[in-house]
C-alpha positions as CSV (number, residue, x, y, z in Angstrom):
1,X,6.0,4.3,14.0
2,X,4.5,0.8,12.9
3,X,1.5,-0.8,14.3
4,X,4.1,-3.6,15.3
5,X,5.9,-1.3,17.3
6,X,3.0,0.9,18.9
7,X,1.5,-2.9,20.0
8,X,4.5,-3.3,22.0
9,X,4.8,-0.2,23.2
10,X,1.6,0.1,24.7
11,X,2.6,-3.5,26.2
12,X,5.2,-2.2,28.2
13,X,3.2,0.9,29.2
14,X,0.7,-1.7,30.5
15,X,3.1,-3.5,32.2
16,X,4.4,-0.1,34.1
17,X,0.9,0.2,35.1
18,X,0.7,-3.6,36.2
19,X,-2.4,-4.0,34.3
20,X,-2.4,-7.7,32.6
21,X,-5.5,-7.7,30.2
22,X,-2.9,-4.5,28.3
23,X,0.1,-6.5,28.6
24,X,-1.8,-9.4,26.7
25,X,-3.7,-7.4,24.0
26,X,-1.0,-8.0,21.5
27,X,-1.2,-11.7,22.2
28,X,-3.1,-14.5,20.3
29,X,-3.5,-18.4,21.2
30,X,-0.9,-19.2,19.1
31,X,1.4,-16.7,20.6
32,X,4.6,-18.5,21.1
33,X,6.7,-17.0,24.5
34,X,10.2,-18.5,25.5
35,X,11.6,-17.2,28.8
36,X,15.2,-18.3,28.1
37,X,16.9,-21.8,29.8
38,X,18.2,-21.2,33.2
39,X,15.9,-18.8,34.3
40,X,13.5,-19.3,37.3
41,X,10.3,-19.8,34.6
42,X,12.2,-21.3,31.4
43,X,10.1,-22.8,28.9
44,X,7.9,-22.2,26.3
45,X,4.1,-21.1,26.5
46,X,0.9,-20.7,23.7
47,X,-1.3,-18.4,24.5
48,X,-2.4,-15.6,27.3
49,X,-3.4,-18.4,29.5
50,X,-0.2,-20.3,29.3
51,X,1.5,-17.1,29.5
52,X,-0.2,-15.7,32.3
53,X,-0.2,-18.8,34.5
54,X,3.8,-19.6,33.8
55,X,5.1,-16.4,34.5
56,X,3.2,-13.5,35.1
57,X,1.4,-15.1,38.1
58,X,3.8,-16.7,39.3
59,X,6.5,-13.5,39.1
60,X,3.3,-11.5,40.9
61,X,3.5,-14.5,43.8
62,X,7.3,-15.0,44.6
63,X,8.6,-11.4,43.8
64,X,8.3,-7.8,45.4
65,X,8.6,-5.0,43.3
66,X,9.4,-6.9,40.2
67,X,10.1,-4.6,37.3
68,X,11.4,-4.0,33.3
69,X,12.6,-0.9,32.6
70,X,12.6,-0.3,29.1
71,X,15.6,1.8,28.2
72,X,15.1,1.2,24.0
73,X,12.9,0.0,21.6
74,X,13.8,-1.0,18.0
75,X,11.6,-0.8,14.7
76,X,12.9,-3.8,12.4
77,X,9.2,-4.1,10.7
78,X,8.2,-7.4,11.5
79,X,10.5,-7.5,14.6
80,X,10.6,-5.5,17.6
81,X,13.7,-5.6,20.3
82,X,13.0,-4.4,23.8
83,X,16.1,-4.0,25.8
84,X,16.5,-2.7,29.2
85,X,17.1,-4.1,32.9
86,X,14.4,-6.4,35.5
87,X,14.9,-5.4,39.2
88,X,13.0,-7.1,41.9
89,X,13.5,-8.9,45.4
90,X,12.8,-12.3,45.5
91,X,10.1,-12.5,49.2
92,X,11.2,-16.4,49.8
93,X,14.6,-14.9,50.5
94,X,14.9,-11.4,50.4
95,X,17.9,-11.0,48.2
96,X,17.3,-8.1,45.2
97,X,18.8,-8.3,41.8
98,X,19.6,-6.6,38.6
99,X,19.9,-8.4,35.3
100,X,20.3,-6.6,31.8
101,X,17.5,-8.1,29.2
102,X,16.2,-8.2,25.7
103,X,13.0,-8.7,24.7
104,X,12.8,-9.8,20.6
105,X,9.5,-9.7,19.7
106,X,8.1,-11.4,16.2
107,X,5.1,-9.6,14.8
108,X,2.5,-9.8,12.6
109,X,-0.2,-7.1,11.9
110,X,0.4,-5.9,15.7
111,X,0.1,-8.7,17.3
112,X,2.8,-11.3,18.6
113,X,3.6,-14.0,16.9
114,X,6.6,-15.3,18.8
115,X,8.5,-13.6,21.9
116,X,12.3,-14.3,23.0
117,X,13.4,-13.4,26.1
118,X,17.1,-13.4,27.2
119,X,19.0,-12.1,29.7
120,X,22.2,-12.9,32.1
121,X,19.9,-16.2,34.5
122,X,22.4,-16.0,36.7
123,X,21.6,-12.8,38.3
124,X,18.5,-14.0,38.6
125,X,18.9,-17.0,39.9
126,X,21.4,-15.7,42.7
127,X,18.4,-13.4,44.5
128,X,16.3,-16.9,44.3
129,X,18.6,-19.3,46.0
């Protein structure tokens, strides 16, 4: 397999493990990462900082047992897809849900140039309100 794909492979194996400084290895400063309109951490963020503040954090505060499950991972060279499904219950309001996502990942000599998240918001959303 590429170096593209190994980088976000090992990603999602650090994410499984819940270990952050992994989950960011393939990320620069000028990482772009969109977490797609309507859900509950939209917007665009540079960098591990930005990354890590926006969502990771804040998915660590306001969720229990928040998950991806990776079910497949493409090899397109320069781009890697990530599909698979987020679990989780929300703690403000104990509702769980279940969304299908994908993950499209732009690469550049194993690390991430640009990440695109999308995925059905409204699933989301519903455990949060």
């Amino acid at each position: 397999m590429s170096k593209n794909y190994e980088a976000i492979k090992a990603h999602y194996a650090a994410s499984d493990r819940k270990d952050v400084d992994g989950m960011m290895a393939p990320i620069t400063g000028q990482t772009v990462w969109t977490e797609m309109a309507g859900f509950p951490y939209a917007g665009t963020y540079v960098g591990p900082e930005a990354i890590i503040a926006g969502v990771f954090k804040r998915i660590g505060e306001e969720w229990d047992d928040y998950s991806f499950s990776l079910e497949r991972l493409a090899d397109a060279g320069s781009i890697i897809v990530g599909m698979g499904t987020y679990t989780g219950r929300f703690k403000r309001t104990g509702r769980t849900m279940k969304a299908r996502v994908v993950h499209v990942w732009d690469m550049e000599d194993g690390q991430v140039v640009r990440f695109e998240q999308f995925t059905d918001t409204k699933l989301v959303v519903e455990a949060t309100n």
